[in-house]
C-alpha positions as CSV (number, residue, x, y, z in Angstrom):
1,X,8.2,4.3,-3.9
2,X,5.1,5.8,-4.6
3,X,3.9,6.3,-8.4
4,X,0.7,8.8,-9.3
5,X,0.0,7.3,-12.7
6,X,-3.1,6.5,-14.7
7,X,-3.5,2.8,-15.9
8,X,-3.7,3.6,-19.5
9,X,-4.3,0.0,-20.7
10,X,-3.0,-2.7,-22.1
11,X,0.9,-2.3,-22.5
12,X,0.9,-0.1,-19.2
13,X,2.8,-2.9,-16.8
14,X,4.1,-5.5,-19.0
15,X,4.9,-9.0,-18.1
16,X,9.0,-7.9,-18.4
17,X,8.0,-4.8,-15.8
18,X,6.7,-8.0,-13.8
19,X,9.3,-9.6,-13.8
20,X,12.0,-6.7,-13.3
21,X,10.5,-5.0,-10.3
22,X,7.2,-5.5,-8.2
23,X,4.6,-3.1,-8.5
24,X,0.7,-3.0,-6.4
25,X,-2.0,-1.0,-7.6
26,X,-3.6,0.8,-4.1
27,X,-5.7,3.0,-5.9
28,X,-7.0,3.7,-9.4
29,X,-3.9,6.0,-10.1
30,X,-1.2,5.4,-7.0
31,X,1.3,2.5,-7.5
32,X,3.3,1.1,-4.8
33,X,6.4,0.3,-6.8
34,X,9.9,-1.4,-6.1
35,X,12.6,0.8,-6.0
36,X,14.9,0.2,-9.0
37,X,16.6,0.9,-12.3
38,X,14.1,-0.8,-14.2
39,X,11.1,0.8,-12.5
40,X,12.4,3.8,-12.7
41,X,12.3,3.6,-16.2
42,X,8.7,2.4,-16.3
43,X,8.2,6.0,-14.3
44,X,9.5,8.0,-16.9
45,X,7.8,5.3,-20.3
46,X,4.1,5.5,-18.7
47,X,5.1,9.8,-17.4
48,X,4.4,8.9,-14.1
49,X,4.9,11.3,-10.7
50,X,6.4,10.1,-7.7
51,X,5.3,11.3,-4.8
52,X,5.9,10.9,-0.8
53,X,3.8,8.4,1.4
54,X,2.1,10.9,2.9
55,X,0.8,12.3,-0.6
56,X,0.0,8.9,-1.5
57,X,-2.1,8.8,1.4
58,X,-4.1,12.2,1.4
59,X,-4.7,11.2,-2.7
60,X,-6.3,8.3,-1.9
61,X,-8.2,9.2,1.4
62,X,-9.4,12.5,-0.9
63,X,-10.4,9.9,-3.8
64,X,-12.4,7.8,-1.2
65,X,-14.3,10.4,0.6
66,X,-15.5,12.2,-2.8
67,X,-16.4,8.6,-3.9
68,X,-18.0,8.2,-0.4
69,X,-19.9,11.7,-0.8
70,X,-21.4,11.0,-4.3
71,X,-23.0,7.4,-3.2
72,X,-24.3,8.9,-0.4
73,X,-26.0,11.7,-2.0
74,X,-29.9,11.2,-1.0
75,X,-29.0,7.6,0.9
76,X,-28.3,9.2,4.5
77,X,-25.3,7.4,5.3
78,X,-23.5,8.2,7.9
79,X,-20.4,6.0,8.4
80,X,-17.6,7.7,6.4
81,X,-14.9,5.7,4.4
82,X,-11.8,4.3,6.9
83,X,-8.6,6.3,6.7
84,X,-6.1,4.7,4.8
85,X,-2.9,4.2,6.5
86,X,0.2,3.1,4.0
């Protein structure tokens, strides 16, 4: 499943969330996260959204291209950031 959250530090995935349910950071605020009784619970302890794949997706491809658009400002570049595909 798919997790909007913001890492808020130390504490945030613990070594006994580790080891109860794997979780990827894609993103600086959307988790890939396994599925379970246990991460659901870290959901609800950190107040994290799920959201759908395809949210995932648009959040992050939004994120990259206003990333892209402010280090471009006054460099001309003209490739854009790739599309990311979950």
């Amino acid at each position: 499943m798919y997790v909007q959250v913001k890492n808020t530090g130390k504490g945030f995935v613990t070594f006994d969330d580790r080891s109860k349910f794997d979780i990827i950071a894609i993103s600086l605020d959307v988790w890939d996260v396994e599925d379970n009784a246990a991460s659901q619970a870290w959901v609800t302890r950190v107040d994290g959204t799920i959201i759908t794949k395809e949210i995932a997706e648009e959040h992050i491809n939004n994120v990259n291209r206003n990333i892209w658009i402010q280090d471009s400002e006054g460099k001309h570049l003209t490739q854009e950031p790739e599309t990311v595909t979950l």
